[in-house]
C-alpha positions in Angstrom: 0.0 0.0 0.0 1.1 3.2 -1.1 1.1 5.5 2.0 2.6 8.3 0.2 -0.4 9.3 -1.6 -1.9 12.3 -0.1 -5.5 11.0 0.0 -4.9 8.0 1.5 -2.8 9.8 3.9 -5.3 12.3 4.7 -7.9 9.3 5.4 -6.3 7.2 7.7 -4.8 10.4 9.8 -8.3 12.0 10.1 -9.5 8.6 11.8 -6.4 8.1 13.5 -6.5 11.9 15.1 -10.2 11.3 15.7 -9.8 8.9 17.2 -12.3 6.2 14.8 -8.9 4.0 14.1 -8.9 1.3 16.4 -7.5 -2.0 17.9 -4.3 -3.7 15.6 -5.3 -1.3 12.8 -4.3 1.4 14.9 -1.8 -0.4 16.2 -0.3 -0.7 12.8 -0.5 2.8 12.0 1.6 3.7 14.5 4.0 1.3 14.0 4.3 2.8 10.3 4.4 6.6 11.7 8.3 6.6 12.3 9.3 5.9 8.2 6.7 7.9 6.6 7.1 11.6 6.6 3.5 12.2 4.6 1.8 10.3 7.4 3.3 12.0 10.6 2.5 15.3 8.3 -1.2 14.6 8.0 -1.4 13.8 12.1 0.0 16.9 12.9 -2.1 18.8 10.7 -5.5 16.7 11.9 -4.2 17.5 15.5 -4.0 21.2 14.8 -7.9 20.8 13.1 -9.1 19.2 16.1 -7.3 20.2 19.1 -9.9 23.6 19.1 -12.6 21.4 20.2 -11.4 20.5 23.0 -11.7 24.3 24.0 -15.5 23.6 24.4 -15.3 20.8 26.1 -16.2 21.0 30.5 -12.9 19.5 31.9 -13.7 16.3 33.7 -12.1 15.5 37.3 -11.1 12.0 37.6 -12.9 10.1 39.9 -11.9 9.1 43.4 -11.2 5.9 43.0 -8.4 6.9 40.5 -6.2 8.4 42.9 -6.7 5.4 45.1 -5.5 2.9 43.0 -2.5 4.9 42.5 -2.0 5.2 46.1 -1.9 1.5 47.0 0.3 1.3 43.8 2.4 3.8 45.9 2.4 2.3 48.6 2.9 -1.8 47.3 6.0 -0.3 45.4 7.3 1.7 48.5 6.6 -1.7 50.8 8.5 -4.1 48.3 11.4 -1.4 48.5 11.6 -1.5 52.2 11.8 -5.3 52.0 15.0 -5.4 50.1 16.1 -1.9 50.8 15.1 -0.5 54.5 14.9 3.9 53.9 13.4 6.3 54.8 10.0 7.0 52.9 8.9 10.3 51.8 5.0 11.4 52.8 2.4 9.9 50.7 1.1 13.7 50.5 4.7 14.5 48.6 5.1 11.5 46.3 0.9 12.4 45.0 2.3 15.8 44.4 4.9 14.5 42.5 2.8 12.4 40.6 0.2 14.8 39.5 3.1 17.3 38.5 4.6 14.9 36.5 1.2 14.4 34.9 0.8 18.0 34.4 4.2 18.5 33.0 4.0 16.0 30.9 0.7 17.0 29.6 2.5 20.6 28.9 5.0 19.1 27.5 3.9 16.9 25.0 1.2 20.0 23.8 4.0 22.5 23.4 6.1 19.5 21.7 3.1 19.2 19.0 3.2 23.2 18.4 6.7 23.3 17.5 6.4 20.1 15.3 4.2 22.2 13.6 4.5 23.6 10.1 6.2 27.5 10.9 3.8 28.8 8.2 1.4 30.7 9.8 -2.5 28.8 10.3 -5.4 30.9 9.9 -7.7 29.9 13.1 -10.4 27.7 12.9 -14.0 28.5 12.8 -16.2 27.1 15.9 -19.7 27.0 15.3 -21.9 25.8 18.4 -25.2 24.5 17.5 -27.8 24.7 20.2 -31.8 23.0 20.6 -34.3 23.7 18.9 -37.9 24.0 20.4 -39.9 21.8 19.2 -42.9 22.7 16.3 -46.0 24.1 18.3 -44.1 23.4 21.6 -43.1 26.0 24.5 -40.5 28.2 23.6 -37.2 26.1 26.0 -33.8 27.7 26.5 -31.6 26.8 23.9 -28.7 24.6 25.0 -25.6 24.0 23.9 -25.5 20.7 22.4 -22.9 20.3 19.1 -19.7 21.9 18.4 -18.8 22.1 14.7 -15.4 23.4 14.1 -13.7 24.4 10.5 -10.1 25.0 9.6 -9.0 28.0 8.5 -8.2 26.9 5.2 -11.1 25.2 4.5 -10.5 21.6 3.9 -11.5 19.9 7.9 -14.8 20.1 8.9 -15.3 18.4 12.5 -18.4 17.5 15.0 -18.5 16.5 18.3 -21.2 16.7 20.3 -20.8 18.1 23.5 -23.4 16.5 26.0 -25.3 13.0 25.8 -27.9 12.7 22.6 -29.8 10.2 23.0 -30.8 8.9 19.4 -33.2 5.7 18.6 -31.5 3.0 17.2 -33.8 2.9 14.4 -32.7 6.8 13.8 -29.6 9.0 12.3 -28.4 11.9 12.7 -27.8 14.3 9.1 -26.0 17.5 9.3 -26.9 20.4 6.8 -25.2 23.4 5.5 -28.0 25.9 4.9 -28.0 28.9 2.0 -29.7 31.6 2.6 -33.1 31.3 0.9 -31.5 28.2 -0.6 -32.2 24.6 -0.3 -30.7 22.5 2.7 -27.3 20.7 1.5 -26.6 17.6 3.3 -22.6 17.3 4.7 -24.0 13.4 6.0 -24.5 11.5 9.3 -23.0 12.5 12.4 -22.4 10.6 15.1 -24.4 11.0 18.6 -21.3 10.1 20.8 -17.7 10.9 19.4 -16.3 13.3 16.7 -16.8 12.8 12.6 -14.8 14.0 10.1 -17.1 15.7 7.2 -16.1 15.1 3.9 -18.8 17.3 1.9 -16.9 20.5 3.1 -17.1 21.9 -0.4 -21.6 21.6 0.6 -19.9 24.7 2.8 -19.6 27.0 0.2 -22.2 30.2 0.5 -23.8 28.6 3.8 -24.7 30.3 6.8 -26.6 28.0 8.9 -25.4 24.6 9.7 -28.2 22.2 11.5 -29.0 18.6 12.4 -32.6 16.7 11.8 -33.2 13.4 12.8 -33.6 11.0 9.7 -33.9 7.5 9.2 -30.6 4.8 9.2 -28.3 6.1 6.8 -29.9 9.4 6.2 -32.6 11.4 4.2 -33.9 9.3 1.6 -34.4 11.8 -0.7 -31.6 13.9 -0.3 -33.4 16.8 1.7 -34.5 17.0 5.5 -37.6 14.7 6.3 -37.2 14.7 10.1 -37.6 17.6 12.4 -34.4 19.9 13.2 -32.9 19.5 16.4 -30.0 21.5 16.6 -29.2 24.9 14.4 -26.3 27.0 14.4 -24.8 30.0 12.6 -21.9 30.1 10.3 -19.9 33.0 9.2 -17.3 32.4 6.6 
């Protein structure tokens, strides 16, 4: 397989960054990373597509019993030590904090290790368009919540979703995202997924839109090619 060819490139790093690439393909992937240049080129850039969602995203504390395991890892470590090597141990309180430090540094570094792998050129920022509820036809006007993040690259050619709380979808139903003219007819960009990010590949369905929106349609989409279910979430788009 020719993993020099820019499309096939660009394919397998938008899944791979998105994180859709799983299990021993993924696996393979990154063993072929190191000797191919056009691959490790197409990460970085999906990285730099993506890595603005994450801006939306409420940070999530670990839970509890995280920290516990690592504290009886701690401490089973620290005992086998004494047994072959009696010292003096420092505070569980101070080897935590040296933990989560390391965690955080790491964290930095690894971010500010991606930045200066980047290409020096300068990136125009991307575009984040949030689409919230919709009220429902004939139904009490609700707050609109927050509950899809689209976000478009500066130059055009990455359009990502994510949504940003639970959607509960039937599993007889899809989710179809729309890029809307004004005073023109919906164009669909495809199905979206309910739980993780999807890399659009209609981007050029962008051109002249300035709403984008999601209706709920049968498996696999519209049918016909335009919305037949209601529209749940709506959001505005300035190119």
């Amino acid at each position: 397989m020719d993993y020099g060819r820019p499309e096939l490139a660009e394919r397998l790093a938008a899944a791979y960054a998105a994180g859709t690439l799983r299990g021993p393909a993924r696996r393979r992937f990154d063993a072929l990373l190191p000797a191919h240049p056009a691959l490790r080129d197409a990460v970085r850039a999906w990285n730099e597509r993506l890595m603005p969602l994450t801006v939306a995203l409420v940070p999530v504390a670990p839970p509890a019993r995280v920290w516990q395991r690592i504290e009886t890892r701690l401490d089973g470590s620290a005992a086998a030590a004494t047994r072959t090597a009696p010292a003096a141990r420092p505070a569980l309180g101070s080897r935590l904090a040296f933990w989560r430090g390391l965690a955080g540094f790491a964290s930095i570094a690894a971010l500010s290790l991606a930045v200066l792998l980047a290409s020096p050129v300068p990136v125009q920022p991307p575009i984040i368009v949030v689409l919230s509820s919709t009220p429902p036809a004939g139904g009490s006007a609700a707050p609109a919540t927050a509950s899809f993040v689209a976000s478009i690259s500066g130059d055009g050619r990455a359009l990502v979703t994510r949504p940003l709380v639970n959607v509960g979808v039937q599993p007889d139903r899809s989710l179809e995202l729309w890029a809307i003219p004004p005073g023109g007819a919906p164009r669909s960009l495809g199905v979206i997924s309910a739980s993780g990010a999807t890399v659009v590949h209609k981007r050029q369905a962008l051109e002249g839109a300035d709403t984008l929106a999601v209706t709920l349609e049968p498996p696999g989409g519209s049918p016909s090619g335009n919305p037949t279910g209601p529209v749940l979430y709506a959001g505005k788009l300035t190119l």
